[in-house]
C-alpha positions as CSV (number, residue, x, y, z in Angstrom):
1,X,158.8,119.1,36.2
2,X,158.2,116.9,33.4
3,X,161.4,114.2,34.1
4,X,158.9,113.9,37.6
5,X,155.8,113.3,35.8
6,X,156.9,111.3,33.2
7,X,158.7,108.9,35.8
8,X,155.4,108.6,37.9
9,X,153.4,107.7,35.2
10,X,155.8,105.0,34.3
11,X,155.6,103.9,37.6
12,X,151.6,103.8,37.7
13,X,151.7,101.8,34.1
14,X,154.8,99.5,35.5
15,X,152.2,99.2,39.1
16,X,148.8,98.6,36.3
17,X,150.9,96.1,34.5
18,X,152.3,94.2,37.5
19,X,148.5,93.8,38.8
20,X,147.5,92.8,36.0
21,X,150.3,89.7,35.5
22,X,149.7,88.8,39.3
23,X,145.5,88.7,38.7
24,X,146.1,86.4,35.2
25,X,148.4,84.0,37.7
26,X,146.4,84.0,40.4
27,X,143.2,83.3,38.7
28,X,145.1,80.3,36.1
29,X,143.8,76.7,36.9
30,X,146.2,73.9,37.8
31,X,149.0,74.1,35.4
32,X,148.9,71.5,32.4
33,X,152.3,69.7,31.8
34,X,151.7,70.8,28.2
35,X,150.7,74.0,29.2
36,X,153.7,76.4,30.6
37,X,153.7,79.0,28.4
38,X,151.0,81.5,30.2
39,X,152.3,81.3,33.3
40,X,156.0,81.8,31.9
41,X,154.5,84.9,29.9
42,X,153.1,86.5,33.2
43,X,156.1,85.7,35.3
44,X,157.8,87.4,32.6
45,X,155.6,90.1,32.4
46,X,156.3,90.5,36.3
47,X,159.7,91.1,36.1
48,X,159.2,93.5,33.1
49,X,157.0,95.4,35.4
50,X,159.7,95.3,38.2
51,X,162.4,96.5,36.2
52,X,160.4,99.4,34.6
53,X,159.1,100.4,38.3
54,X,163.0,100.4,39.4
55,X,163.8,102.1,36.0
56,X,161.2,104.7,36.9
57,X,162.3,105.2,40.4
58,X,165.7,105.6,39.9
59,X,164.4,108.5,37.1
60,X,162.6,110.5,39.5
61,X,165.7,110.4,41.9
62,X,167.6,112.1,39.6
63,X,165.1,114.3,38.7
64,X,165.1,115.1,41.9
65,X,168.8,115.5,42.3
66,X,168.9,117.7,39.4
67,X,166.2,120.2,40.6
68,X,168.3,120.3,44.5
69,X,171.4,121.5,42.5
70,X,169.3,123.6,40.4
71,X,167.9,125.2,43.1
72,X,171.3,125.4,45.1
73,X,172.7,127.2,42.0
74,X,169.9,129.8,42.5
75,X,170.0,130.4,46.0
């Protein structure tokens, strides 16, 4: 089903993109006083990443829902 796919592939890039934002944090020296605005970009990117996950999941859920009733229509 393509709603399927196209939710877990969103998920993988939302999972990729989260990774990434958590390596660039992880590996940033001692914050700078004058110096905030990487680690504000990736704590952004972070929640960006969590919201498109949740997005995602809540995509494939209904996906799912809609191919049960499909199939209950069927039967």
């Amino acid at each position: 089903m393509i709603a399927l796919d196209t939710a877990l592939q969103g998920m993988q890039n939302a999972e990729s993109s989260f990774d990434s934002a958590a390596r660039r944090i992880s590996q940033q020296p001692a914050p700078q006083p004058e110096d905030t605005t990487s680690l504000s970009d990736n704590a952004v990117a972070l929640a960006q990443s969590r919201n498109g996950f949740a997005a995602d999941t809540k995509v494939a859920h209904v996906a799912d829902q809609m191919t049960k009733a499909t199939l209950n229509m069927l039967a």
